[in-house]
N, C-alpha and C positions, 0 to 999 in steps of 0.2 A: 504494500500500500504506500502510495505518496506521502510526503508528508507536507501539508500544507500552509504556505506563512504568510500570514493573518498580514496587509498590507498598511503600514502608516501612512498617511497624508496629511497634505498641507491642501488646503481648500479654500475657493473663493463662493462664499454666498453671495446672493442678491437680495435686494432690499425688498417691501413689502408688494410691491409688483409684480416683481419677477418671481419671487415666490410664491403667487398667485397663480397668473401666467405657467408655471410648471406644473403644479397642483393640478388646472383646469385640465391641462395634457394628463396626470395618471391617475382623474376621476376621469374621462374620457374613454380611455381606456379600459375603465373596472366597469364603467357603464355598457359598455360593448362585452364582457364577460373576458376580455382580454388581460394579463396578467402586465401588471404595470409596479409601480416602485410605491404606489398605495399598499401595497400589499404589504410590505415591511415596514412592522408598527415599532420596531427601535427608537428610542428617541433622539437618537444620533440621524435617523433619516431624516436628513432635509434636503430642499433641490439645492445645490452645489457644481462648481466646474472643479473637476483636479488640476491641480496647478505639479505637483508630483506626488508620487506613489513607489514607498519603497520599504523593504521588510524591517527599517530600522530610521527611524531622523532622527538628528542630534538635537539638543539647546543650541549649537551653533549653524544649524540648518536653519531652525526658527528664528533667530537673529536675522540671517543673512536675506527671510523672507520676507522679514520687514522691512530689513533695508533696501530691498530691490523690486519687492511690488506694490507693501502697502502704503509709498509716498504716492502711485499711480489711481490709489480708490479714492473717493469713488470714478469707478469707470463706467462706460456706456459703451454696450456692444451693441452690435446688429445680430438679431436670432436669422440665419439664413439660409436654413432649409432644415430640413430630416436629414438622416446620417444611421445606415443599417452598419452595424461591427459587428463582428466573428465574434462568437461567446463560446461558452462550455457545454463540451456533449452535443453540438449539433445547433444548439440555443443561439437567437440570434439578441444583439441590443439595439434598441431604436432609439435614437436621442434628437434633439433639435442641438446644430451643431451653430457653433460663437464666432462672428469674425473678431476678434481684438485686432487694437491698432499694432502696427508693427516693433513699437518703442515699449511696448508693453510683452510681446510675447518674445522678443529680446531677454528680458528683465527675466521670463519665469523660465527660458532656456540658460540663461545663466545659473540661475535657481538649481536646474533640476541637474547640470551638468555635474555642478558642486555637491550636490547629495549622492551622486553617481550609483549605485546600484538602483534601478528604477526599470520598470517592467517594459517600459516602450523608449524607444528614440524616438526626437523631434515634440510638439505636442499638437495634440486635437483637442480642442477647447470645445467641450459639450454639457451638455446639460442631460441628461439619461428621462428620458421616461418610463423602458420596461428595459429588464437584463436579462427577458428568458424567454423571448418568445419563440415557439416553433417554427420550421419555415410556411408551413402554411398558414400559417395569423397574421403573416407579416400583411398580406392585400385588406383583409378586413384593420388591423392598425395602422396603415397608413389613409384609409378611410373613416377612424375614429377621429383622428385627430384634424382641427379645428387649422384652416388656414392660417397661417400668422402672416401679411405683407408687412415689410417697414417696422418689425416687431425692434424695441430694442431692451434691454435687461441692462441693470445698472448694479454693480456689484460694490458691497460696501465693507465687507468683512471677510477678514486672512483666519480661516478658524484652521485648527490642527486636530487630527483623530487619531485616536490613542488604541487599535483594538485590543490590546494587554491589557491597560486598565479600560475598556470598555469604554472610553467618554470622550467629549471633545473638549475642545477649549478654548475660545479666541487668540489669537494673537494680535488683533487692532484691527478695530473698528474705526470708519471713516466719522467723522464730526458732524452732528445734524446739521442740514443746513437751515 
């Protein structure tokens, strides 16, 4: 049997909008009978982009991510389409995928270079609605979900996930405006 390692991350939430807006996509979803990220009642689940994903961050990883992304929050992305990835066992994920500006995905490729053991090169900045769906649910999910044109999501918080101790944490939040 494999042995499987429980992945840390550093994540950027969005503010009460976009967390809406996400929401509305994986009640959409669970309304269609479709398996969406409603489904996991963790309280660590909330709609989030990964900024990196690796079986270990340091205190000095978290530093290093405040010095380099969270002078850039709050930011304003463009939500610019659906985005189908290769999952487990066959499983496909459907997410609405983020363009960030360039100065910005600079900032989190520095980030994630510096943390270095990380599961992917380069990054896709997405937003996940379901992480398991079959390949045939994909035509009915991508007909649950709700056109977005000119949608944009505005991110205000560097939070960190801990799965060893189970929780998350902020690491800076952007200043109300």
């Amino acid at each position: 049997m494999a042995v499987v390692t429980r992945m840390h991350s550093i994540e950027l939430l969005p503010d009460a909008a976009g967390h809406d807006l996400v929401r509305a996509d994986w009640t959409a979803l669970t309304d269609a009978g479709l398996p969406s990220l409603a489904d996991n009642t963790n309280a660590s689940n909330a709609p989030h982009v990964t900024v990196v994903g690796a079986p270990s961050i340091t205190a000095e990883h978290e530093r290093l991510a405040v010095d380099l992304v969270a002078p850039m929050l709050p930011l304003t992305a463009r939500v610019s389409g659906l985005g189908v990835l290769e999952g487990k066992r066959g499983r496909r994920a459907l997410a609405r995928l983020v363009e960030a500006p360039d100065p910005f995905v600079e900032a989190v490729l520095r980030l994630r270079e510096a943390v270095g053991d990380r599961r992917y090169g380069g990054w896709l900045p997405h937003l996940s609605a379901s992480l398991r769906l079959r390949p045939e649910q994909l035509g009915p999910a991508l007909d649950a979900l709700p056109d977005l044109e000119d949608a944009t999501v505005t991110f205000t918080v560097l939070r960190r996930w801990d799965p060893e101790a189970g929780e998350t944490r902020d690491l800076w939040s952007a200043p109300a405006r």
